[in-house]
C-alpha positions as CSV (number, residue, x, y, z in Angstrom):
1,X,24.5,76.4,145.3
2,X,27.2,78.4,142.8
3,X,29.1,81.4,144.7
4,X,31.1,80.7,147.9
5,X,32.2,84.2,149.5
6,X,35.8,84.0,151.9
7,X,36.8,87.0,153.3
8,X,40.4,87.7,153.7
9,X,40.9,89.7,156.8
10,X,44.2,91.7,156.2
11,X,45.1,93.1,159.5
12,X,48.0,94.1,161.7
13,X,47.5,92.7,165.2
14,X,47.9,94.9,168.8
15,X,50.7,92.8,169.5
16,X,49.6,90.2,172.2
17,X,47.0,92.2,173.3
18,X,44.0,89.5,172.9
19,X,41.3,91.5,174.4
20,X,42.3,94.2,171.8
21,X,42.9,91.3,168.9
22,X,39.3,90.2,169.8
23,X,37.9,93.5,169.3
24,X,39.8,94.2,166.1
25,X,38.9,91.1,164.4
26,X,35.3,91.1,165.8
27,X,35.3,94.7,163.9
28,X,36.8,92.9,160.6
29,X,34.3,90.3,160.7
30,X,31.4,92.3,160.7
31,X,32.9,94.0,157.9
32,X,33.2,90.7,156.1
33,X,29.9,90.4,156.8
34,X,28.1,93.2,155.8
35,X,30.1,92.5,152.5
36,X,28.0,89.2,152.0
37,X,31.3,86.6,153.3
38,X,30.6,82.9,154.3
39,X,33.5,82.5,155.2
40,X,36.0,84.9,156.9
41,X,39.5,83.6,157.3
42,X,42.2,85.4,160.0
43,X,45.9,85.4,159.9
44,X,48.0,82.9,161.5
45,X,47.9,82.6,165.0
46,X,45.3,86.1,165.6
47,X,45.1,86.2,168.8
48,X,48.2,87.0,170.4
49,X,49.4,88.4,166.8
50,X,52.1,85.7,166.0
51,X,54.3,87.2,168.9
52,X,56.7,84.8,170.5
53,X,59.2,85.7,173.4
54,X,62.8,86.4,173.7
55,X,64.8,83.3,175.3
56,X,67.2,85.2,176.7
57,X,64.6,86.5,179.2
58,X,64.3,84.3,182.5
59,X,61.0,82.9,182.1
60,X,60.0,84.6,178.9
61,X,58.6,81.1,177.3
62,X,56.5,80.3,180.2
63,X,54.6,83.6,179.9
64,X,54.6,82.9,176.5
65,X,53.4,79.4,176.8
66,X,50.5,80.9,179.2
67,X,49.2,82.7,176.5
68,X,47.7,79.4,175.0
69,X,44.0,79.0,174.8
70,X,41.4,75.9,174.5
71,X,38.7,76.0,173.2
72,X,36.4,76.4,176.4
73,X,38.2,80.4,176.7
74,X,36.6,83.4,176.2
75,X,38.4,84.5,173.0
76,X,37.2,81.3,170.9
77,X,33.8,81.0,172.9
78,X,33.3,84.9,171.9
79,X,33.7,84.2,168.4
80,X,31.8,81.1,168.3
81,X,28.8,83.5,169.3
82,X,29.9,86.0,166.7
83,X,29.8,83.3,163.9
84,X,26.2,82.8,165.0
85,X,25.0,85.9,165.2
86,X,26.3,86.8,161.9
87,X,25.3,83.3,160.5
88,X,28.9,83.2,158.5
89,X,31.5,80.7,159.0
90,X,34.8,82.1,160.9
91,X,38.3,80.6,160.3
92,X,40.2,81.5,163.8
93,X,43.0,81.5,164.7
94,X,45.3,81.3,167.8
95,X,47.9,79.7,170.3
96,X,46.3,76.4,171.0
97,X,46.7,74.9,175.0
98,X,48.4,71.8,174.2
99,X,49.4,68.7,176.2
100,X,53.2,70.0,176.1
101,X,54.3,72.8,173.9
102,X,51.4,74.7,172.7
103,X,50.1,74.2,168.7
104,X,49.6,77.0,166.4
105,X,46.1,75.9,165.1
106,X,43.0,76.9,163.3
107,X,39.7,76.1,164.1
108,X,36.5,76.5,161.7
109,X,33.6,76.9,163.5
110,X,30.4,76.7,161.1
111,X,27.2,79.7,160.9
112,X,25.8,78.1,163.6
113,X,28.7,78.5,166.0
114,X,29.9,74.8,166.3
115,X,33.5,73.9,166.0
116,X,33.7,71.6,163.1
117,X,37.3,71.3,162.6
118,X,40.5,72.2,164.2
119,X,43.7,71.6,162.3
120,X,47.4,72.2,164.0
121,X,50.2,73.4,161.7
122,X,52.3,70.0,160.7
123,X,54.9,71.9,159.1
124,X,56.0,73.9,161.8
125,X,59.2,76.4,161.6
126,X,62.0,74.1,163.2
127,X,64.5,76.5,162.2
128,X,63.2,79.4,163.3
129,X,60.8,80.3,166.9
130,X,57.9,77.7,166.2
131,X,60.4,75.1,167.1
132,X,58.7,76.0,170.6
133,X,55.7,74.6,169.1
134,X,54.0,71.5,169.1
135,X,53.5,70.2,165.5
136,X,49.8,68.7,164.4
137,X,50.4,65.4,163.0
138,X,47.5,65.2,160.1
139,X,45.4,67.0,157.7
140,X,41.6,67.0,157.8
141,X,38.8,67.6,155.1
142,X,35.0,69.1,156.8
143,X,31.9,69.5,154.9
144,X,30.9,73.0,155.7
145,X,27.3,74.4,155.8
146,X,27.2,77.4,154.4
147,X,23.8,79.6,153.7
148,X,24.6,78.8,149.9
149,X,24.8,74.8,150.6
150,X,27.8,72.3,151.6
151,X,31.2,73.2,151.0
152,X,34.3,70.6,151.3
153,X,37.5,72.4,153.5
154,X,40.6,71.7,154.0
155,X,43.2,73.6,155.9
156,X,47.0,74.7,156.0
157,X,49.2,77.1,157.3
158,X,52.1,79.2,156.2
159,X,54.6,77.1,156.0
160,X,52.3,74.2,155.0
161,X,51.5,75.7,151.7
162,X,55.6,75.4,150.9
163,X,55.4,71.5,150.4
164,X,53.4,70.4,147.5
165,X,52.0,67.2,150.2
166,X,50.0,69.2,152.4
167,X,47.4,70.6,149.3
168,X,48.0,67.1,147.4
169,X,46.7,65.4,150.6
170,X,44.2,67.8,151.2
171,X,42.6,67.1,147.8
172,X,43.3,63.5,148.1
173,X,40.7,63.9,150.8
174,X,38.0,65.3,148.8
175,X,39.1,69.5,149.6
176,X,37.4,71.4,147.2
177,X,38.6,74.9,148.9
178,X,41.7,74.9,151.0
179,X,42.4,78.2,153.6
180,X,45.3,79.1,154.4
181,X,46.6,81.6,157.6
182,X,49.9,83.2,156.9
183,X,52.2,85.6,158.2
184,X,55.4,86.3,156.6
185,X,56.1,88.2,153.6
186,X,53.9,87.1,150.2
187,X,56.6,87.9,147.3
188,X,56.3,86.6,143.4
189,X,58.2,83.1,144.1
190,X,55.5,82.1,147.2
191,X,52.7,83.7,145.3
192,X,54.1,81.6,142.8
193,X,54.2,78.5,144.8
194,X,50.6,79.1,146.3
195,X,49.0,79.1,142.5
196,X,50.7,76.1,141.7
197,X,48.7,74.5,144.5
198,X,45.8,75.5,143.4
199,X,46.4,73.9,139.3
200,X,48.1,70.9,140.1
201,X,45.2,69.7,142.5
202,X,42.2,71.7,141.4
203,X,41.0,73.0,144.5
204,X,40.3,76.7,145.3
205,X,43.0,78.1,147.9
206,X,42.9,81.5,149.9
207,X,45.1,82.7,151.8
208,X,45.3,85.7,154.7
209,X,48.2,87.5,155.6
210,X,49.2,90.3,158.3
211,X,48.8,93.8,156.7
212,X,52.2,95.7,156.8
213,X,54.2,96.9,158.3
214,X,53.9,93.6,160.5
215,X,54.4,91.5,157.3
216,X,53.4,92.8,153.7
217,X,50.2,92.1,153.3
218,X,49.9,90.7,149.5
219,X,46.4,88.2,150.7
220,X,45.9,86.0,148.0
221,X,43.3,83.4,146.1
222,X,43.2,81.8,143.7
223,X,40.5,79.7,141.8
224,X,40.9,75.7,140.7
225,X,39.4,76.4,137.0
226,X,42.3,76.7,134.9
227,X,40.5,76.0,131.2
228,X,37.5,76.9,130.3
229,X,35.5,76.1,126.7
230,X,37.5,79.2,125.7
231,X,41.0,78.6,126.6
232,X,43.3,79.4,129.2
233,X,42.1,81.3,132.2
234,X,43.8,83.4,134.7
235,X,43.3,81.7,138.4
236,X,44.0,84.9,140.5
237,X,40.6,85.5,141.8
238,X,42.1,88.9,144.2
239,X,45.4,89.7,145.2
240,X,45.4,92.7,147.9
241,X,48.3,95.2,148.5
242,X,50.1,95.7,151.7
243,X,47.5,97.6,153.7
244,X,44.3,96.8,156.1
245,X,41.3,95.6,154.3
246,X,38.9,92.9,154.0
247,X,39.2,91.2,150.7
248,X,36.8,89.5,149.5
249,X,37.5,85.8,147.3
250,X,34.4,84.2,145.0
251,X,34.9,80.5,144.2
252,X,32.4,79.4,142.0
253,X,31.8,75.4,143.1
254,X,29.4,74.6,140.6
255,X,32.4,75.6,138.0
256,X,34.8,73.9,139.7
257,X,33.1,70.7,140.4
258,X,32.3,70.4,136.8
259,X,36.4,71.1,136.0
260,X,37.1,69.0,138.5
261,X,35.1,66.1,136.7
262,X,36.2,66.5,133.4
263,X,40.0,67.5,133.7
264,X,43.3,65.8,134.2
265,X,44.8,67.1,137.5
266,X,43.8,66.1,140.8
267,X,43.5,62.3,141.2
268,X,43.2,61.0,137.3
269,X,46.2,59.9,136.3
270,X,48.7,59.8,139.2
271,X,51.5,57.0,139.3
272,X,50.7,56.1,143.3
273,X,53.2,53.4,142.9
274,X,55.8,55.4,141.8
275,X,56.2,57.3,144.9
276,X,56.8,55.6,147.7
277,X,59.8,57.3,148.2
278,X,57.6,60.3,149.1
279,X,56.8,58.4,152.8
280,X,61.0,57.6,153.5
281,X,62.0,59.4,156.6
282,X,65.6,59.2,155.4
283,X,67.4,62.2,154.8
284,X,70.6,62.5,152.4
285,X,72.8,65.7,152.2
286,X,72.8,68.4,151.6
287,X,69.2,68.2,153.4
288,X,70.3,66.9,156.8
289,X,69.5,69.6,159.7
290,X,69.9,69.3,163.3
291,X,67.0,70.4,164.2
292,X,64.3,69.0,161.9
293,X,61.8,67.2,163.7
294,X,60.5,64.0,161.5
């Protein structure tokens, strides 16, 4: 095993429309593919499109909330099947049914069409509409089997990527390739931030975006190898522009096992003891907000 393939799948969405999403991103993954993908990885929340609902309508976050899927419903059943018949691995997305407020989750169901992890958004958007969601409360690591061999995943979204935990914890346990839904706008600084996760822990990340004009499009991944035998190396592996596409991402993971070994990042020479600080749930100004949930 060498090349791992993950497919970006830049798209806009039909709004809420999840017959239409399914057909759309059914389309996108055959695309992916007939590219040669093991992996395809949506946008956050597919399959009603990231919509939420207007508050100041009477009943508006009921509907919304109704909208919510398990993952016994068609839309995640019909892509289980898909995965299968195409033998790639499928990163989906959606509104997950939820004891409570729903969770905006991703689930990675494997070539075979088994659900081998589903992760829920920790880092949810308090200050903004996901405040009507309910926020996962960990971070998981799967070994997937891909036609090329096993892989190690790890998962975040959007927001996630924005605090240097989520990727450090993902690589704490064992990550080797982290993917990442999205949908808001990609510009240099999160770009930015996003490689950063990838060189301080030394893991492969990807991320998919929504094509404009719904956000800007700008997919992105990058590759853990920093330094090779001759010098420095530049980690963007593809960065796409602001229209539909599939992109696709190669992560070497011979190469970057063997960096991982050898190099200085990661695990190797972190102060643990230095940061317990890192686990406070005390907040001092000017960070204190009303409605942060802890």
């Amino acid at each position: 095993m060498s090349l791992i393939e993950i497919a970006l799948l830049q798209m806009t969405a039909c709004g809420n429309d999840q017959d239409a999403n399914q057909a759309k991103g059914e389309t996108f993954c055959h695309q992916a593919n007939e590219m040669g993908a093991d992996i395809a990885l949506f946008p956050e929340m597919w399959n009603i499109g990231y919509t939420f609902y207007d508050p100041s309508e009477p009943n508006a976050r009921e509907v919304w909330e109704a909208q919510a899927i398990g993952q016994d419903d068609d839309f995640i059943r019909h892509f289980r099947a898909l995965a299968k018949e195409l033998n790639m691995a499928i990163a989906l997305t959606y509104l997950e049914r939820w004891g409570g407020a729903p969770r905006n989750s991703v689930s990675l169901i494997d070539r075979h069409g088994e659900i081998i992890m589903t992760y829920a958004k920790v880092h949810t958007c308090d200050f903004d509409r996901e405040a009507a969601c309910t926020p996962g409360d960990d971070f998981y690591v799967c070994t997937l089997d891909t036609a090329r061999g096993n892989v190690e995943i790890g998962a975040m979204i959007c927001f996630d990527r924005e605090f240097p935990e989520s990727a450090r914890i993902l690589m704490l346990k064992g990550a080797a390739l982290i993917l990442t839904p999205n949908a808001c706008t990609l510009e240099v600084n999160r770009i930015g931030q996003f490689r950063a996760r990838a060189y301080e822990n030394m893991v492969g990340v990807a991320m998919t975006n929504y094509a404009a004009p719904q956000a800007n499009g700008h997919s992105v991944a990058f590759d853990a190898v920093a330094f090779d035998k001759n010098g420095d190396v530049d980690t963007l592996i593809v960065e796409a522009g602001e229209g539909e596409g599939v992109y696709l991402a190669e992560f070497d993971m011979d190469r970057i096992r063997a960096y991982r070994e050898r190099e200085v990042w990661g695990n190797a020479f972190r102060k643990p003891r230095c940061y317990d600080l890192l686990t406070s749930s005390e907040v001092k100004p000017p960070f204190i907000r009303a409605n942060a949930r802890r």
